[in-house]
MARVO-194822 format. One line per field, with one value per residue (C-alpha): x, z, y; residue number from 1. Coordinates in nm, 2 decimals, always signed. Example, Ala and Ser with C-alpha at 12.3 -4.5 7.8 and 13.67 -1.06 7.14 Angstrom:
c1: (+1.23,+1.37);
c3: (+0.78,+0.71);
c2: (-0.45,-0.11);
guro: (1,2);
end
This chain:
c1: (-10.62,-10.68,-10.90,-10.74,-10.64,-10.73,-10.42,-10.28,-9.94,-9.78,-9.52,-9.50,-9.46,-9.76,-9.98,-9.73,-9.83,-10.17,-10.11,-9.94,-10.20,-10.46,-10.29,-10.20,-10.57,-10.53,-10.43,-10.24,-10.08,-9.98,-9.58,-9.38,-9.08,-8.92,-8.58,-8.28,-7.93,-7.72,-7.40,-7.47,-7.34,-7.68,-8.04,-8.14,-8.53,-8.75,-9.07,-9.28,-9.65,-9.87,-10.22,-10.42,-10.73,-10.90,-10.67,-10.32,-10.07,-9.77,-9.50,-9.23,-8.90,-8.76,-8.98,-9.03,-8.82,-8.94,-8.98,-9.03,-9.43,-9.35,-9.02,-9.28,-9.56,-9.28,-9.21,-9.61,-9.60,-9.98,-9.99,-9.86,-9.69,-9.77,-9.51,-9.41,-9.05,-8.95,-8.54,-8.45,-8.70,-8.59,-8.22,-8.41,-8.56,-8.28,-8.06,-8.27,-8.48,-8.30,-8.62,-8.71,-9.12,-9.19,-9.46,-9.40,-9.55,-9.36,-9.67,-9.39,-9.32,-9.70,-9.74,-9.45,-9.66,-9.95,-9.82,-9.82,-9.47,-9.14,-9.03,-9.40,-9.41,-9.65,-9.85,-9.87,-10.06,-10.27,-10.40,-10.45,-10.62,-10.81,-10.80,-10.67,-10.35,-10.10,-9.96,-9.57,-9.45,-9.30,-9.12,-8.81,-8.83,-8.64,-8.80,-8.55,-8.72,-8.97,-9.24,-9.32,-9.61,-9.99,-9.82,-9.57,-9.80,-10.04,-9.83,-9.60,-10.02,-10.09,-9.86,-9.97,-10.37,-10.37,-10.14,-10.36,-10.67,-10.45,-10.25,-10.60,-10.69,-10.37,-10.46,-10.76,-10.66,-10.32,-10.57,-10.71,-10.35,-10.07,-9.79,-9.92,-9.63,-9.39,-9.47,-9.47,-9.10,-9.00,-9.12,-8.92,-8.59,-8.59,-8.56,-8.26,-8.08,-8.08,-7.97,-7.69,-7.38,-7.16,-6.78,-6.57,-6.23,-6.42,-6.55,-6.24,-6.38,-6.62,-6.39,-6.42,-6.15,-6.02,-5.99,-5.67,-5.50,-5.24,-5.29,-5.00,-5.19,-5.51,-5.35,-5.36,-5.70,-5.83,-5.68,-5.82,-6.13,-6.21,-6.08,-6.31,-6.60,-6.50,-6.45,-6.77,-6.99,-6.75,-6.75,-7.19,-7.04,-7.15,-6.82,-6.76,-6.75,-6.49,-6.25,-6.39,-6.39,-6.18,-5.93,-5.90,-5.84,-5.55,-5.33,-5.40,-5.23,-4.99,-4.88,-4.78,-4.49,-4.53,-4.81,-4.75,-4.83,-5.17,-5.21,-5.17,-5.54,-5.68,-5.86,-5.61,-5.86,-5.85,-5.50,-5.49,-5.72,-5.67,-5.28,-5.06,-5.32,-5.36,-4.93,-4.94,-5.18,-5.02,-4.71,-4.87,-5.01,-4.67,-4.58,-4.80,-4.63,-4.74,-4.90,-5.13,-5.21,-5.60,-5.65,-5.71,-6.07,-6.15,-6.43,-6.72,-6.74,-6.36,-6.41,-6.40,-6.70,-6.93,-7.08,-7.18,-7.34,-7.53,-7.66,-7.76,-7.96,-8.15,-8.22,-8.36,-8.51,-8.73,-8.83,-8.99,-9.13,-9.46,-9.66,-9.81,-9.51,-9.29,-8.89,-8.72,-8.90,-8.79,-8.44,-8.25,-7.92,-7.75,-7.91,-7.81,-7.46,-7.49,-7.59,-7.29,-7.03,-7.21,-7.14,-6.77,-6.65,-6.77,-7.14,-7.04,-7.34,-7.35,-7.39,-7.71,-7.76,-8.13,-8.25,-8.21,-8.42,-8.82,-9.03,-8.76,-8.63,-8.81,-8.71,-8.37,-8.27,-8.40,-8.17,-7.88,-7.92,-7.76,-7.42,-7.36,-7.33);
c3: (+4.35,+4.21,+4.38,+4.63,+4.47,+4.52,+4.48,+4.54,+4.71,+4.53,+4.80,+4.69,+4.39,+4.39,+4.40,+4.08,+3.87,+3.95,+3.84,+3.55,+3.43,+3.41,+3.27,+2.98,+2.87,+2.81,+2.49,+2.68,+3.03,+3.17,+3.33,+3.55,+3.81,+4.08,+4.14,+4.28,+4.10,+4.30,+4.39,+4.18,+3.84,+3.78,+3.87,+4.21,+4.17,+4.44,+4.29,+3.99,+3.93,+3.65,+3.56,+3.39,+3.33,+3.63,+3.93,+3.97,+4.13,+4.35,+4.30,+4.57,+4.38,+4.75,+4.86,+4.55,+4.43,+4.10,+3.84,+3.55,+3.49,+3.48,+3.24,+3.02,+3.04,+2.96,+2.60,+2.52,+2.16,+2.24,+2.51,+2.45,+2.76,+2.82,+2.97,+2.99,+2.90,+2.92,+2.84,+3.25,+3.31,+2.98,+3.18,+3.49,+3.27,+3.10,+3.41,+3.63,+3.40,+3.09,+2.90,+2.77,+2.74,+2.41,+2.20,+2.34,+2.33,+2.50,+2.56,+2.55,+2.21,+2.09,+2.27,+2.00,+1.71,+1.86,+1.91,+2.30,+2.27,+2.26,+2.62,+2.76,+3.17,+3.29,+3.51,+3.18,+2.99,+3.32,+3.33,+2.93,+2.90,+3.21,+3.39,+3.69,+3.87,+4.04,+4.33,+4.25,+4.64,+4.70,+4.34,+4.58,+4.81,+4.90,+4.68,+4.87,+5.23,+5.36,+5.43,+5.14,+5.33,+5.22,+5.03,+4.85,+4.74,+4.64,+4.42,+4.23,+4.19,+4.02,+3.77,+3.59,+3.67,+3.49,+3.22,+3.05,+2.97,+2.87,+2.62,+2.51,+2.44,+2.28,+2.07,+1.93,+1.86,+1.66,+1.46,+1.32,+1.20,+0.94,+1.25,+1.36,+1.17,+1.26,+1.64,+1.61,+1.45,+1.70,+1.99,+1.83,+1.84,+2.20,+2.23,+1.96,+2.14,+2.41,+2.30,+2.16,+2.33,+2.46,+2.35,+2.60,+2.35,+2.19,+2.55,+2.47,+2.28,+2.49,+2.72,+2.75,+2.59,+2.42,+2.10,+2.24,+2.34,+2.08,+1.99,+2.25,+2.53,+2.34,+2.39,+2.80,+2.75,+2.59,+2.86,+3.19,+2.99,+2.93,+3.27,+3.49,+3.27,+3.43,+3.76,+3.76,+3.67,+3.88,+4.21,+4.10,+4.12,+3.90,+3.67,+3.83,+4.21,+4.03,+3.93,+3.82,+3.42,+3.44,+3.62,+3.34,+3.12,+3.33,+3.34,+2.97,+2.90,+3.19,+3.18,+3.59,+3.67,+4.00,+4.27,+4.38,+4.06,+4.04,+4.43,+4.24,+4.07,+4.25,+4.57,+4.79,+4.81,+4.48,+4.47,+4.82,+4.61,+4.24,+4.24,+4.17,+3.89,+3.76,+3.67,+3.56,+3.28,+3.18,+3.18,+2.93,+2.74,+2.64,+2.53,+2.27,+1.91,+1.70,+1.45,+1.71,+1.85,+1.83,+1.56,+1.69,+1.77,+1.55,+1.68,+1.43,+1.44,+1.30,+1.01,+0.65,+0.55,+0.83,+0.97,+0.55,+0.56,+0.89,+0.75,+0.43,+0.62,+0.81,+0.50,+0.33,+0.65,+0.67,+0.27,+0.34,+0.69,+0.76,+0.91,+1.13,+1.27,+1.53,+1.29,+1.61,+1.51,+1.18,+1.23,+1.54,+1.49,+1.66,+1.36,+1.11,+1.27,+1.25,+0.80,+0.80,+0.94,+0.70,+0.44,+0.53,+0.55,+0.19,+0.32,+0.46,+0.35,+0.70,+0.90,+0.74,+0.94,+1.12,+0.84,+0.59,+0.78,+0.82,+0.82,+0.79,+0.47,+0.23,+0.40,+0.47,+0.14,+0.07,+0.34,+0.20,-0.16,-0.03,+0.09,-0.26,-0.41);
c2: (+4.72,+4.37,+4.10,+3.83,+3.54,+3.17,+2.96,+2.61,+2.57,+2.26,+2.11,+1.74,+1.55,+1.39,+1.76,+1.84,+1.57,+1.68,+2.01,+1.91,+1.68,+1.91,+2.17,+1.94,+1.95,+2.33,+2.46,+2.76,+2.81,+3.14,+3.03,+3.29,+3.21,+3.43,+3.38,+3.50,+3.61,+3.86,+3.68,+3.35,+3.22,+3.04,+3.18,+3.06,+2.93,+3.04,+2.96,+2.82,+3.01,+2.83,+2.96,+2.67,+2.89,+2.74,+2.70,+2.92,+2.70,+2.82,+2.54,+2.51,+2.38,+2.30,+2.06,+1.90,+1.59,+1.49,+1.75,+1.52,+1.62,+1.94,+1.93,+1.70,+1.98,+2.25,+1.99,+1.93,+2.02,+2.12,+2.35,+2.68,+2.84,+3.19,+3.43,+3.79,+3.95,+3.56,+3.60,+3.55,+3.26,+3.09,+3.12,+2.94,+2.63,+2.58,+2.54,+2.40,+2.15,+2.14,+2.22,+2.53,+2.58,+2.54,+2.63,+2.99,+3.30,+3.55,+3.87,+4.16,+4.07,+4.03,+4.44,+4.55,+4.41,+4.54,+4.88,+4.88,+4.95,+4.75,+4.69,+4.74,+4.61,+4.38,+4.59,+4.82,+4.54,+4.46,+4.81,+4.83,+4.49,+4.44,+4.82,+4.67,+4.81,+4.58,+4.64,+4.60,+4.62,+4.25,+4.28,+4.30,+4.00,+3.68,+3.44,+3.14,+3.22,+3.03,+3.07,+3.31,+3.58,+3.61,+3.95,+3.76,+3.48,+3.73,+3.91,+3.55,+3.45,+3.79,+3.79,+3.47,+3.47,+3.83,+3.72,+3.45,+3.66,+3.97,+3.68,+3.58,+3.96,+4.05,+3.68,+3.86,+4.19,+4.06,+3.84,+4.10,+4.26,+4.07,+4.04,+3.70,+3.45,+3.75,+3.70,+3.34,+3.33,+3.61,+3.40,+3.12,+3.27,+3.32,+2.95,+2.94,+3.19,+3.00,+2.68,+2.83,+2.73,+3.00,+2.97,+3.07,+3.08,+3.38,+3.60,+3.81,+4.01,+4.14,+4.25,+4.64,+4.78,+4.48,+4.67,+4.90,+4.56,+4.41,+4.04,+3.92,+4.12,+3.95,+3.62,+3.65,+3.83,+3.51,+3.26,+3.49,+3.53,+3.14,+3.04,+3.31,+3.19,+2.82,+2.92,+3.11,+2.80,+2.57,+2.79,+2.92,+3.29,+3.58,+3.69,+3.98,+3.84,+3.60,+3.87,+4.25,+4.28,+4.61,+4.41,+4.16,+4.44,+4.55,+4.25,+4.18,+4.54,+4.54,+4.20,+4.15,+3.95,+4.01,+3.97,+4.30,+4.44,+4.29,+4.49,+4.82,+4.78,+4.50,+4.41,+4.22,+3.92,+3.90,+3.86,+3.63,+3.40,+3.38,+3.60,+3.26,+3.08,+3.46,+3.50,+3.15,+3.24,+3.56,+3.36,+3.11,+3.35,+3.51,+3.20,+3.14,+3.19,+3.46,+3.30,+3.19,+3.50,+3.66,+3.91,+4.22,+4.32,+4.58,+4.80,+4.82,+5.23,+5.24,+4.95,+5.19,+5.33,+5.22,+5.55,+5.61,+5.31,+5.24,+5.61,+5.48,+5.15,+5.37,+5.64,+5.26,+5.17,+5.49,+5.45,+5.09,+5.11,+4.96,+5.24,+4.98,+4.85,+5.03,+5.10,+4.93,+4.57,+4.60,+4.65,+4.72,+4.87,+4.55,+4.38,+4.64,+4.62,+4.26,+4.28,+4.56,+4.25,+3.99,+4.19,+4.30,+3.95,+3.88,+3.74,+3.38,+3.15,+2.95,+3.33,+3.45,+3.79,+3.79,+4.07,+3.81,+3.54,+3.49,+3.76,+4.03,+3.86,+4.14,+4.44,+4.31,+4.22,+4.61,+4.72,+4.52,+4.67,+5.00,+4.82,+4.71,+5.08);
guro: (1,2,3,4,5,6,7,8,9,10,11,12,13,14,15,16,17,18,19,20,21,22,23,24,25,26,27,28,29,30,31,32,33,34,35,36,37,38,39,40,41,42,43,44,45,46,47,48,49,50,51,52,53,54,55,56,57,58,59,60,61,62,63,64,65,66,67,68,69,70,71,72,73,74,75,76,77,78,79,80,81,82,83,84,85,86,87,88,89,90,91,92,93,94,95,96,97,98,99,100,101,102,103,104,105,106,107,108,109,110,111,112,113,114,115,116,117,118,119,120,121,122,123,124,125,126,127,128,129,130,131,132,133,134,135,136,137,138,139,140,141,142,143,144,145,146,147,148,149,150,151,152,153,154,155,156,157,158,159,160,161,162,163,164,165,166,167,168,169,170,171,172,173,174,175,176,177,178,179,180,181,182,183,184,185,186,187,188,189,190,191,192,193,194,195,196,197,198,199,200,201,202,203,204,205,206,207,208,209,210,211,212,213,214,215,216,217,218,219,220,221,222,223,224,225,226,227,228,229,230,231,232,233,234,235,236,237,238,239,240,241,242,243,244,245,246,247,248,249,250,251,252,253,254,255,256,257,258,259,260,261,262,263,264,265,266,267,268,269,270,271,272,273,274,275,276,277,278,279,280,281,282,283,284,285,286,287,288,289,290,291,292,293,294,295,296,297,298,299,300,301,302,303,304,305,306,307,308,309,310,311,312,313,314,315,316,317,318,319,320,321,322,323,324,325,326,327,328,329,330,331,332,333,334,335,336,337,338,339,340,341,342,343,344,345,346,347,348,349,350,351,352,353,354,355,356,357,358,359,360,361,362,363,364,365,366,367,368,369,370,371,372,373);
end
């Protein structure tokens, strides 16, 4: 078990600004949030945990009125902030702060180019690095309650005052290997990927399914789509608590006139809530012309010669691996899929596929040799 410790519960604004002040000074912060996201649209912030080097601080988001130190520590261009599998807290800054923490250095990427492997936890690292075994118990907790127990505390304090000197470990050790720029521009594109903004003309097509639908059915598909994706944010409720996916599905194919259709395959409150707006949009999408319809979404597995060739990327991806690098960092099949589309479409010059970007650039183009034969 891990020592107890010493932290500073930040309630007010004025104890933030302290906080943020001095961690300014560092070069590198270890950042972590808890959170909550069962029924919600948006992540529910329960807590903030910062690790300076010298003092780990417990920030309370509910007692706290202004944020602005902290969303100008989260922008210092000279601190780098330190986290761990960061893709859900990335969600939290952005919503809440509308500032992602940038430099970044996200520690699960840095264990794939260090060969701890690609998805490694945090209590993983802990025991690699520093041979100490967390207690994982209060993983599962409500992180909105108040007030948090010693437990709780305990555990939001360990998982930023271990994560700074297992970051400045893992700093060392990828010196000493070629991956540093890779991690660096890895790191990088979690903050892209973010900032992009979702288009919710085009969620359609994520629809399961979608691909046995014919374009009129598509057309519906794309108006329910776009409008659960607005009630979601508008009401704060996760899609699904909105209306089921499957169910989307079903009145794209079956097109309901009637409310008692929709009561065949969907839960009554469903129907006692959302029935009339949900026939009004089938209705409107029948009406769109043909010329206007979606194209069909073709599944990737049935486009012409794809199997031969996701074969052939791999066969090229095993000739030119790295022997220090783990094959699923070179190229993921979601990015091979992704050079397979690029070129299909006649390789559009403003969709450069990731395996032609950065670090990947040499091997991709390798990759992308075998698509032309």
């Amino acid at each position: 078990m891990h020592q107890t410790i010493h932290y500073h519960w930040v309630s007010t604004s004025q104890q933030l600004d302290e906080v943020c002040q001095k961690a300014a000074t560092k070069k590198a912060i270890a950042l972590d949030t808890e959170f909550i996201r069962i029924r919600s649209f948006y992540p529910q912030l329960g807590l903030i945990q910062l690790f300076d080097g010298e003092q780990v601080s417990l920030i309370d988001p509910s007692s706290i009125e202004d944020f602005s130190p902290f969303i100008a520590l989260l922008a210092n261009p000279d601190v780098i902030k330190v986290l761990h599998a960061c893709s859900e807290d990335l969600e939290v800054f952005e919503y809440r702060f509308k500032q992602l923490p940038t430099p970044l250095v996200d520690t699960q990427v840095v264990a794939g180019f260090l060969n701890r492997g690609i998805s490694i936890g945090f209590a993983k690292l802990v025991e690699h690095y520093l041979h100490i075994e967390l207690d994982k118990g209060a993983s599962r907790t409500d992180w909105l309650a108040r007030p948090l127990s010693e437990i709780q505390c305990q555990y939001a304090a360990a998982d930023v005052f271990y994560l700074l000197p297992v970051y400045h470990k893992m700093q060392k050790e990828l010196s000493e290997n070629r991956w540093q720029k890779a991690v660096e521009e890895e790191c990088q594109k979690f903050l892209h990927r973010k900032l992009k903004d979702e288009n919710p003309d085009q969620m359609y097509k994520h629809i399961a399914n979608a691909w046995r639908l014919e374009p009129y059915q598509l057309a519906v598909l794309q108006l329910l789509t776009k409008w659960r994706w607005e009630e979601a944010q508008k009401r704060d409720l996760a899609l699904n608590f909105v209306i089921k996916e499957q169910n989307l599905y079903e009145i794209a194919r079956q097109l309901p006139k009637h409310t008692s259709q929709l009561l065949e395959f969907m839960h009554p409150n469903e129907v006692r809530i959302h029935g009339k707006k949900i026939l009004r949009l089938v209705e409107q999408g029948m009406a769109v012309l043909p010329e206007h319809y979606p194209e069909k979404v073709v599944r990737l597995v049935d486009e012409k010669g794809y199997k031969y060739a996701l074969k052939a990327m791999q066969q090229k991806m095993q000739e030119i691996q790295p022997l220090d690098l783990a094959p699923e960092l070179l190229a993921s099949k979601r990015q091979l899929n992704q050079l397979f589309k690029w070129h299909l479409k006649g390789k559009p010059a403003d969709k450069t596929p990731e395996l032609l970007t950065g670090w990947r650039t040499e091997y991709g183009k390798r990759i992308a040799q075998v698509l032309d034969h």
